[in-house]
C-alpha positions as CSV (number, residue, x, y, z in Angstrom):
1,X,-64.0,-84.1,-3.1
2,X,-60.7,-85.1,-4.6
3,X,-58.7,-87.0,-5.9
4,X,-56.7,-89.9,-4.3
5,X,-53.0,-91.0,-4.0
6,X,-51.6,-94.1,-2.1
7,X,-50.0,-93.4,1.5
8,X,-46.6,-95.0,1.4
9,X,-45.1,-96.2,4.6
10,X,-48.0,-95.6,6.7
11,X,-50.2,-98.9,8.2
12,X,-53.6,-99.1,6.2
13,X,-56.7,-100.4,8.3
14,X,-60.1,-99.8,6.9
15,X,-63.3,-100.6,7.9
16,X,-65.2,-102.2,5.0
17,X,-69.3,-103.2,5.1
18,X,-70.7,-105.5,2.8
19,X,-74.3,-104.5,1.7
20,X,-76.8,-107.0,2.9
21,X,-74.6,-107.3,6.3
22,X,-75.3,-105.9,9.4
23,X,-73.3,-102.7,9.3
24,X,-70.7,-101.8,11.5
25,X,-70.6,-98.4,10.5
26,X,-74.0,-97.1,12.4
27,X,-72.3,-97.7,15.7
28,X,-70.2,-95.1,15.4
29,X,-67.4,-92.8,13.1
30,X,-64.6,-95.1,11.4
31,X,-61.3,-94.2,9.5
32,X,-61.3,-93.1,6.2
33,X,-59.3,-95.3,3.8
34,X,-55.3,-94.6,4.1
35,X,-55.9,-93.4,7.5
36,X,-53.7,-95.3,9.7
37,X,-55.8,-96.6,12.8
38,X,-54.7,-95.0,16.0
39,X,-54.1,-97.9,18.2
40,X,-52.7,-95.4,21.2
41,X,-53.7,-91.2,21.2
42,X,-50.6,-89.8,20.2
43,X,-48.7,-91.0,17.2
44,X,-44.8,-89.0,17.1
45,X,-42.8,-89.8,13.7
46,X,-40.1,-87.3,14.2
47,X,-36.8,-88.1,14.4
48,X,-35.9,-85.2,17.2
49,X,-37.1,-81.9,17.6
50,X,-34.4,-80.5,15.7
51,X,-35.7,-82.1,12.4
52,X,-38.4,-79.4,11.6
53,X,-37.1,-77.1,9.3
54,X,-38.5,-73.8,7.5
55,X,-38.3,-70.3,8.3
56,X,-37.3,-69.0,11.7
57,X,-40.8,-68.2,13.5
58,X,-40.6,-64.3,15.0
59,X,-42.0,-65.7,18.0
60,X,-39.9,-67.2,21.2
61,X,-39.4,-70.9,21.6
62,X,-40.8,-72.8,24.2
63,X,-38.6,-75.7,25.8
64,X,-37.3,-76.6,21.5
65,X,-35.5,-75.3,18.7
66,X,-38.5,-75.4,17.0
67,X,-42.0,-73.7,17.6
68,X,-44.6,-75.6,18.7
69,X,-47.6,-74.9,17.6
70,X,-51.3,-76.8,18.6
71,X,-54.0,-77.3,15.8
72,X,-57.4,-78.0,17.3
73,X,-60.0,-80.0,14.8
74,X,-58.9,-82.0,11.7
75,X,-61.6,-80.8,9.2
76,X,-60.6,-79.8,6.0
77,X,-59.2,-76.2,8.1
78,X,-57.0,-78.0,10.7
79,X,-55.8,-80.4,8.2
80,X,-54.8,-77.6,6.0
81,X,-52.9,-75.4,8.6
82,X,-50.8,-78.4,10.0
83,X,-50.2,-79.4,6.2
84,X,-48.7,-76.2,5.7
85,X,-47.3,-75.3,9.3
86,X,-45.3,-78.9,9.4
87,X,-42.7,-77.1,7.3
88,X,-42.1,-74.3,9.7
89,X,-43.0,-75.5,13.0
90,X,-43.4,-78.2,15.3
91,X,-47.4,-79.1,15.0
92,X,-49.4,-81.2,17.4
93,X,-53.3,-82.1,15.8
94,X,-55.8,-82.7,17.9
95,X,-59.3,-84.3,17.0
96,X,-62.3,-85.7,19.4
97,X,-63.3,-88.2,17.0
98,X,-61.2,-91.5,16.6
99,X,-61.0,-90.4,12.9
100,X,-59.4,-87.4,11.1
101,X,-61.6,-85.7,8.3
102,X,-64.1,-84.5,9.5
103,X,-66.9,-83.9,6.4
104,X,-64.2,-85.5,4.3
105,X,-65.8,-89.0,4.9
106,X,-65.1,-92.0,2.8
107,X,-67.1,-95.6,3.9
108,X,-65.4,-98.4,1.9
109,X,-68.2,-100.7,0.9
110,X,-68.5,-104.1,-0.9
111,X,-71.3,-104.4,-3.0
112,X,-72.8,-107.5,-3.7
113,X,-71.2,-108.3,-6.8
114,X,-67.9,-108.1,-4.9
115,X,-67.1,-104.8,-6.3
116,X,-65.2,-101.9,-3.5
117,X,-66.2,-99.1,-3.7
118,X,-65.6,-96.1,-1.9
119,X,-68.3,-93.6,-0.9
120,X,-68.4,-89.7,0.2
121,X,-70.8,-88.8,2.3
122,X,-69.7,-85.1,3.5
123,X,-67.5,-83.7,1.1
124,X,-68.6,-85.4,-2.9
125,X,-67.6,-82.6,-5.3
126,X,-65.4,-79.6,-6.2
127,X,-64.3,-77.5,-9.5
128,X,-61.3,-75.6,-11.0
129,X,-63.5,-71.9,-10.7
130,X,-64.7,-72.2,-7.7
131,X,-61.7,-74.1,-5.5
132,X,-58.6,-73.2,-6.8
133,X,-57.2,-73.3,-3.2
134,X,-58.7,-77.5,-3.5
135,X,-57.9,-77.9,-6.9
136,X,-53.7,-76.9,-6.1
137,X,-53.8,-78.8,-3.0
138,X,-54.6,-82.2,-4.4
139,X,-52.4,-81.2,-7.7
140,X,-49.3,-80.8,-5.0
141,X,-50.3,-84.1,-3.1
142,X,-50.7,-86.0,-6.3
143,X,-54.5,-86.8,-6.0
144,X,-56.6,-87.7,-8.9
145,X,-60.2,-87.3,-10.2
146,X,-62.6,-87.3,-12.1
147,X,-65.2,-85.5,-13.8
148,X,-68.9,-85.3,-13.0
149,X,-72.3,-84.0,-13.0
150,X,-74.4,-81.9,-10.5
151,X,-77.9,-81.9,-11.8
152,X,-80.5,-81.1,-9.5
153,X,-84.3,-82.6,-9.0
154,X,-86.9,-81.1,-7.3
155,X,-89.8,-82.6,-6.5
156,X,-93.0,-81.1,-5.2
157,X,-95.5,-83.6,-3.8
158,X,-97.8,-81.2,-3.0
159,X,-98.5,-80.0,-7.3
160,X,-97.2,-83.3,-8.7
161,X,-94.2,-81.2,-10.6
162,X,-91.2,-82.9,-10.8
163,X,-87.8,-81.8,-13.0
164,X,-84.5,-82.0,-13.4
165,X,-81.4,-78.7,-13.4
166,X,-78.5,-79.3,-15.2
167,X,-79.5,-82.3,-17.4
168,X,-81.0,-80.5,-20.4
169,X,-84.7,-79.9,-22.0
170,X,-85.3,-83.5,-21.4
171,X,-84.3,-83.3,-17.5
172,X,-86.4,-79.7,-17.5
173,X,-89.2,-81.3,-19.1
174,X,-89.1,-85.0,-17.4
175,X,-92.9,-84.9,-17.2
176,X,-93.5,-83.9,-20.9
177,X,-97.1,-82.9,-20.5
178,X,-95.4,-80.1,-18.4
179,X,-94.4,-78.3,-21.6
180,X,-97.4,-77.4,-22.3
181,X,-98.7,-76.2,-18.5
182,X,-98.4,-72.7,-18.4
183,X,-97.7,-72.4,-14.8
184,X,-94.7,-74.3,-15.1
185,X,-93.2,-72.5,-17.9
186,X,-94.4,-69.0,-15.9
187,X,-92.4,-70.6,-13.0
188,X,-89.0,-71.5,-15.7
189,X,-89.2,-67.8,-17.2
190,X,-89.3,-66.7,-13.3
191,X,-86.2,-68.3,-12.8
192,X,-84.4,-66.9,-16.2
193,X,-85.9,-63.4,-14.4
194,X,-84.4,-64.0,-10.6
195,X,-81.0,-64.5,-12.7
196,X,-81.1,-61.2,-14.5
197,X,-82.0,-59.6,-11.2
198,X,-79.4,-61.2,-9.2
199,X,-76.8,-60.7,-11.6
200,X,-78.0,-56.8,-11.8
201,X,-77.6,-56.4,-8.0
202,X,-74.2,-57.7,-8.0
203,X,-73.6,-55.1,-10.8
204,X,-75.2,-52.2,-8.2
205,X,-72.1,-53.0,-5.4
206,X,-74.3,-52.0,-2.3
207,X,-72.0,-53.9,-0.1
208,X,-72.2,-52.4,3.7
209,X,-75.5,-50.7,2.8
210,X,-79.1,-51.5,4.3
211,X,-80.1,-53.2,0.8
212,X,-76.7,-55.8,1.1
213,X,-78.1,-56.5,4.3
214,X,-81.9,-57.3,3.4
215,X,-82.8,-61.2,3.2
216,X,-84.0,-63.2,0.3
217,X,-87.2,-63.1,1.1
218,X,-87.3,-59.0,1.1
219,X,-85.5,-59.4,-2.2
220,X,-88.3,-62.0,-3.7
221,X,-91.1,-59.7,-2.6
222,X,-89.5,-56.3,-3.6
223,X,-89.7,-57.8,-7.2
224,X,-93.0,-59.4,-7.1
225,X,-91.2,-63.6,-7.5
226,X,-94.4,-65.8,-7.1
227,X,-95.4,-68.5,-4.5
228,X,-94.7,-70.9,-7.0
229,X,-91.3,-69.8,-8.0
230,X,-90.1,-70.0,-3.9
231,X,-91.4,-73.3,-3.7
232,X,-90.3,-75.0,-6.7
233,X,-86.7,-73.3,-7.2
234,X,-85.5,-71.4,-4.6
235,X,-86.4,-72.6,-1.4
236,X,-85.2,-76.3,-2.8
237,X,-81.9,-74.6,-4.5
238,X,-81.2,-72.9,-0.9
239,X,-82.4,-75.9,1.4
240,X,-80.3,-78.0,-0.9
241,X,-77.2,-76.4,-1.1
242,X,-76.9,-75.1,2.9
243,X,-78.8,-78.2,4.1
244,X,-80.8,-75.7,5.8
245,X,-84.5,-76.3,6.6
246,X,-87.4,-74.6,4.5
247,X,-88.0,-72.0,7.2
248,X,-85.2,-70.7,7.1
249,X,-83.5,-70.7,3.6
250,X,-85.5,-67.4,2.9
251,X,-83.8,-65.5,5.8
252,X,-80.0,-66.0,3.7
253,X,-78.7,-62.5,3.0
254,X,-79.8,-61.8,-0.7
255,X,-76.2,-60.4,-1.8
256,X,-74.1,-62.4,0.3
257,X,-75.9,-65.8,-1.7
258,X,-75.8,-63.9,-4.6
259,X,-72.1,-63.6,-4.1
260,X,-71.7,-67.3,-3.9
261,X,-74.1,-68.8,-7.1
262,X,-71.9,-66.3,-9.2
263,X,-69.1,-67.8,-7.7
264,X,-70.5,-71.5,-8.9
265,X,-71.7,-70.4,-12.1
266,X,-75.3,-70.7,-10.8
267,X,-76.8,-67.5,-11.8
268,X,-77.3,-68.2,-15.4
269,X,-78.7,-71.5,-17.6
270,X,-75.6,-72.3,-19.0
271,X,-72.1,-71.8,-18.3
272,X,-71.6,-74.0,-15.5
273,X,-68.0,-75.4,-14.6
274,X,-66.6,-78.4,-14.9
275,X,-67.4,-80.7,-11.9
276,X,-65.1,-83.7,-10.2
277,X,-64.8,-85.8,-7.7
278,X,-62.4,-87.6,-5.7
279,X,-60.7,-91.1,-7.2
280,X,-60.8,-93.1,-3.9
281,X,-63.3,-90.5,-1.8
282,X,-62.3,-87.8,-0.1
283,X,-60.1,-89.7,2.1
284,X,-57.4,-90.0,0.4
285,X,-55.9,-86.4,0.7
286,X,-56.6,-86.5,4.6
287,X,-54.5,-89.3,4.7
288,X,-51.5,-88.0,2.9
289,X,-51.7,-85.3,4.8
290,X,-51.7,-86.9,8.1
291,X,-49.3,-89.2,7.3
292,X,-46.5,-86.3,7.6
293,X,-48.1,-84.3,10.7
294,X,-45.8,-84.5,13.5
295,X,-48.2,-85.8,16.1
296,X,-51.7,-86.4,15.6
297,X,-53.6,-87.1,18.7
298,X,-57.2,-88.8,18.1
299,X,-59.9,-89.6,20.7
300,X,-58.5,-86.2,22.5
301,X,-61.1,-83.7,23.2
302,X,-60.0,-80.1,24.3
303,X,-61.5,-79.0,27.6
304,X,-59.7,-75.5,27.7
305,X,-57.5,-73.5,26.0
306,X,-55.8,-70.7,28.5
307,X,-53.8,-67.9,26.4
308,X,-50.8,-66.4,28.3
309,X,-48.5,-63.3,27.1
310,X,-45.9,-65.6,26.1
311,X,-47.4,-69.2,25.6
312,X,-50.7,-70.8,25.4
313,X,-51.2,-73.9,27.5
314,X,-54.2,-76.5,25.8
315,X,-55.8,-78.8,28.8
316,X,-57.6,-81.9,26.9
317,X,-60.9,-84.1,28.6
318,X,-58.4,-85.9,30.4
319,X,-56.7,-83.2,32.3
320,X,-52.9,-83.2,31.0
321,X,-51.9,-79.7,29.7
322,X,-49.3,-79.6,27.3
323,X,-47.9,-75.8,26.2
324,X,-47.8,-74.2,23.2
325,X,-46.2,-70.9,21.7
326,X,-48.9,-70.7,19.0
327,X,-52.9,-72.3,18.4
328,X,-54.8,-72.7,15.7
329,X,-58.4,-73.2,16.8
330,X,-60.6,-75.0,13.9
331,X,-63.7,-76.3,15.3
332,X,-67.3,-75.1,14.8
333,X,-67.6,-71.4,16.5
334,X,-69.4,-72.8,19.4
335,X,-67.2,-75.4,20.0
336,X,-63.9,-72.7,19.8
337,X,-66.2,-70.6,22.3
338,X,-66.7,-73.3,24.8
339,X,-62.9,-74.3,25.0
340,X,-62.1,-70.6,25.6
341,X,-61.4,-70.3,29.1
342,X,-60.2,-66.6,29.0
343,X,-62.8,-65.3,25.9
344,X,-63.3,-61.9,26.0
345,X,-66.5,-60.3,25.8
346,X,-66.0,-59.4,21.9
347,X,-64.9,-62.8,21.0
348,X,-68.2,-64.2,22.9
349,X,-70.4,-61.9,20.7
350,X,-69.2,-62.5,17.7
351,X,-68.6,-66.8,18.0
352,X,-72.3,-67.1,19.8
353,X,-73.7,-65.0,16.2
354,X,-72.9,-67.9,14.2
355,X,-75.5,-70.7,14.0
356,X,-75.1,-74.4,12.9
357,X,-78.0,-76.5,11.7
358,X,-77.8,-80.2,13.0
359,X,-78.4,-82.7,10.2
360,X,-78.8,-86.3,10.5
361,X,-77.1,-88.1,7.5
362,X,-77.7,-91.8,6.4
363,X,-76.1,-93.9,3.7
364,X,-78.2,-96.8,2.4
365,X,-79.4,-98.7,-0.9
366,X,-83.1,-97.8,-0.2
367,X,-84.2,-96.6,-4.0
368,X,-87.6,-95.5,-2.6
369,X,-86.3,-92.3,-1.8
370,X,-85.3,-90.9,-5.3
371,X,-87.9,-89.9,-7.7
372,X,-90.3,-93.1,-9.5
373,X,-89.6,-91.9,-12.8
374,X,-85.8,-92.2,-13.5
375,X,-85.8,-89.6,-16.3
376,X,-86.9,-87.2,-13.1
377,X,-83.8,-88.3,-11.2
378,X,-80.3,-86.0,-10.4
379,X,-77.2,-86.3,-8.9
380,X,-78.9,-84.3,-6.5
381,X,-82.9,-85.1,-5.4
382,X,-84.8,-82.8,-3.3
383,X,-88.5,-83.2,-2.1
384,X,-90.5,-80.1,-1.6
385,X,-93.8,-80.1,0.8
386,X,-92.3,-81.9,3.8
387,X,-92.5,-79.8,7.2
388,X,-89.1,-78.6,8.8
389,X,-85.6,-79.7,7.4
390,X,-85.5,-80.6,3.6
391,X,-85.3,-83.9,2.5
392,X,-82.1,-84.4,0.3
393,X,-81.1,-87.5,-1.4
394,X,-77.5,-87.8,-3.3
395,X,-77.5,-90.6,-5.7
396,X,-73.6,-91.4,-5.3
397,X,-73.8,-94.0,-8.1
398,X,-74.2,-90.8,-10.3
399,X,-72.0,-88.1,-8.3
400,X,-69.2,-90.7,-8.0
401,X,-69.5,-93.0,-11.0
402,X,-70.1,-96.6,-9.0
403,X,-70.2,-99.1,-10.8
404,X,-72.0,-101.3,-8.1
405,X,-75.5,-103.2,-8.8
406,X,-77.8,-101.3,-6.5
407,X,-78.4,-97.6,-6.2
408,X,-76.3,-96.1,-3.3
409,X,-77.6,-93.2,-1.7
410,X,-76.8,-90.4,1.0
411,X,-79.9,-88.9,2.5
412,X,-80.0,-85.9,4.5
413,X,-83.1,-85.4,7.4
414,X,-84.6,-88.7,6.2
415,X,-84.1,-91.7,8.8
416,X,-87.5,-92.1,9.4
417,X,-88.3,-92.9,5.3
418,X,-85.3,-95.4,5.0
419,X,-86.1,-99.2,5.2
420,X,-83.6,-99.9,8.0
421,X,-82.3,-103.4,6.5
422,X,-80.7,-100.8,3.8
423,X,-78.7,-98.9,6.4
424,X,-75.0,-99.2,5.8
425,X,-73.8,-95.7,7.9
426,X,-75.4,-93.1,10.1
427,X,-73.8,-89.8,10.8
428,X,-74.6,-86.1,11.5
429,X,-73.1,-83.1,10.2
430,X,-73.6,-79.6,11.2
431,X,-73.5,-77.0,8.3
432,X,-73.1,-72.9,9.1
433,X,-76.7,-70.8,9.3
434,X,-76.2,-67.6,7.1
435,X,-78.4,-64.6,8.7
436,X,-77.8,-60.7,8.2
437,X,-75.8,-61.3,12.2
438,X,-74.1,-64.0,11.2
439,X,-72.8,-62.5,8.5
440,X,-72.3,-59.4,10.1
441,X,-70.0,-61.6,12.6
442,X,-68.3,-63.5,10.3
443,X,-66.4,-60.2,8.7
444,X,-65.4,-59.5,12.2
445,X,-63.6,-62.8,12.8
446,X,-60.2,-61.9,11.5
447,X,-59.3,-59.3,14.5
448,X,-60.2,-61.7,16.8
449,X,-56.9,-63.5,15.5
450,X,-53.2,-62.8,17.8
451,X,-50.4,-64.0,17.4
452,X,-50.6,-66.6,19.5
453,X,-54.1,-67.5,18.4
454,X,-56.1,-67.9,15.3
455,X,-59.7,-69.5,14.4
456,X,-59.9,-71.3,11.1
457,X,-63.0,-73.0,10.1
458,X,-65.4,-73.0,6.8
459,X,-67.6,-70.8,8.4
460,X,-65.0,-67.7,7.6
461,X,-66.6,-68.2,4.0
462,X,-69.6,-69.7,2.4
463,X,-69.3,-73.2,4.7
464,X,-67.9,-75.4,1.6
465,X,-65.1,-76.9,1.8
466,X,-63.0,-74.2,0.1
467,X,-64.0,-72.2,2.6
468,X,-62.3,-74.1,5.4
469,X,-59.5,-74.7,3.4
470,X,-58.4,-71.0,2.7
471,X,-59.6,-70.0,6.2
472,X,-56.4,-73.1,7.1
473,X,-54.1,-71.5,4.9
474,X,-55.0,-68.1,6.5
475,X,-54.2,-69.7,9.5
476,X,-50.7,-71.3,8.7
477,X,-49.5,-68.1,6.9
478,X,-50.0,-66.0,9.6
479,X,-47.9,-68.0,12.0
480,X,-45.3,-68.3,9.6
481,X,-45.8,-70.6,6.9
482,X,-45.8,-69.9,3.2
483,X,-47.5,-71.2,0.1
């Protein structure tokens, strides 16, 4: 989530919905605003070949002055290493979707009061501690933003509790009769407890050892945490954050999450960072960044990539091969395994390790789905008690300050609650699976790179988008570039 800055010379389409109309938007993915619309594949603004300028690359040339290096997937990772490979190489981007972005997804709505707005529904929010490699990115591509809240409510429908993180005593005590229930203030000093011990096992360092590698839920029972407290807090804080289902949120490696609510100033009451969000949606910075790629080419999926001593050749879905001296692979891990013609047996074993979970996202104006009571809503809303994946609702008018007449929502695993006349966008998003192998696999990922090949993705980190934007800049520096 970022800031925003105006594209100059670059043609501006965007698709826009008006709330109460039939949207246009559930038939498929659309350009983010200041993305130009891609009337043919390949878009070429260079002058000639011999207009890329930078540092020499140590690497042979390949039919150019200039090295000429592929970038597969415009997420946050690709867009990052083209960004900073433009200045040192010739790059080509490719992208399967007919719009660049990926989780960085802005829907430019019209509400009923005529008002546009401009609504995130991947990538919403970011802060100076914990995205410093964000935070100089959109500083250096002039976008701007604002600040805002991430409170979190959790609901469980099963007990009737309902309260509110980040927002205060009146937010912790939104029921008030609650103050005075002594298994909700058991389950509040159980959480002030999990922080200490947290906190304490980061202070141990037992990094590589069999107690790094235990789970949450061996971590919750070695210290006695109550039912209660895995319902009410922690499963919800975990399902929340990783968009992972209930089932599975206890199997996250205790240190490794550990690790990252530190990170966020998570592991304490107070002392949280300053949070913002992007003037414009995320869009913006993906569409100052593409507007000085060499050649983007959208609507072009990779069939194969085929690595040679000297060159890499990249076949796309309709058969034409183009070479390459260098390729940055920045897809999910799967989807990097499947376009590997010539993986090897280690690069199979540590790619197949990593899991995604699936999650089917839908922005609407259906209110039903936050909390009745709205001192028991949060920029966040989660519901416990439901089976399988957790039902998340982000109330953008409140993450994103819109200013709009109706509540404007992004719900996560929840189609099947949401009155479809309310539908304005339907999408899915995969998010990365944490496990003690995935993990394991993940620290393995930089000697899989060559140079001639490299894999960038979120999924090198904690799956946020700061994640996929160092992992780019990892990239891009090790083919040359420098930042």
């Amino acid at each position: 989530m970022t800031d925003h800055a105006e594209i100059a010379g670059s043609a501006t389409a965007q698709r826009v919905t008006r709330v109460g109309e039939p949207s246009q938007e559930t038939a498929g993915p659309h350009d983010p605003p200041d993305h130009p619309v891609r009337d043919h594949p390949v878009r070429d603004h260079r002058a000639s070949e011999s207009t890329v300028g930078g540092p020499a690359v140590a690497m042979t040339s390949v039919g150019s002055s200039a090295q000429r290096v592929a970038v597969i997937g415009s997420g946050v990772s690709g867009l990052v290493a083209a960004h900073l490979l433009r200045d040192v190489t010739d790059v080509t981007l490719y992208e399967a979707d007919d719009r660049l972005g990926g989780h960085a997804h802005t829907h430019q709505v019209v509400d009923p009061d005529g008002t546009e707005l401009s609504i995130d529904t991947g990538f919403i929010v970011h802060n100076d501690r914990a995205y410093p490699i964000l935070t100089r990115l959109f500083a250096e591509l002039g976008v701007r933003r604002y600040a805002t809240e991430m409170s979190m409510s959790i609901v469980d429908a099963e007990s009737g509790v309902s309260y509110v993180g980040g927002r205060g005593l009146g937010g912790v005590f939104a029921q008030p009769h609650r103050s005075v229930d002594p298994r909700f203030l058991s389950m509040l000093l159980e959480i002030k407890r999990f922080h200490i011990c947290a906190r304490r096992e980061l202070a141990a360092g037992h990094a590589g050892s069999e107690v790094a590698g235990r789970s949450l839920a061996r971590f919750l029972d070695e210290l006695d945490f109550s039912a209660r407290f895995r319902r009410q807090f922690m499963i919800p804080l975990v399902s929340c954050v990783w968009s992972s289902g209930g089932d599975r949120a206890l199997d996250y490696p205790a240190r490794y999450l550990f690790e990252f609510l530190d990170n966020h100033g998570m592991l304490s009451v107070g002392g949280s960072p300053q949070w913002y969000t992007v003037e414009g949606g995320s869009g913006r910075y993906v569409g100052l960044i593409a507007a000085k790629i060499d050649t983007i080419r959208t609507s072009t999926p990779v069939r194969s990539i085929v690595r040679a001593h000297d060159h890499v050749d990249v076949v796309d879905a309709s058969g034409h091969t183009d070479t390459f001296d260098r390729v940055v692979v920045a897809t999910h891990p799967d989807q990097a395994l499947a376009m590997l013609a010539d993986a090897t047996p280690r690069e199979r074993d540590v790619l197949s390790s990593i899991e995604y979970s699936d999650n089917e996202v839908v922005l609407h104006t259906d209110s039903s789905l936050l909390p009745r009571s709205r001192r028991a809503r949060g920029a966040w809303n989660l519901e416990v008690g439901t089976e399988g994946a957790p039902r998340v609702t982000y109330w953008m008018n409140r993450l994103q300050g819109l200013r709009g007449t109706r509540d404007y929502l992004v719900s996560l695993n929840s189609a099947d609650r949401v009155d479809p006349s309310t539908v304005i966008a339907q999408m899915n998003y995969s998010h990365p699976l944490y496990s003690t192998r995935s993990v394991a696999a993940q620290r393995q990922l930089d000697s899989l790179a060559t140079d001639r090949f490299v894999l960038a993705g979120a999924y090198h980190g904690w799956g946020f988008h700061e994640d996929g934007a160092r992992s780019g800049v990892a990239a891009a520096t090790r083919f040359g570039a420098q930042w």
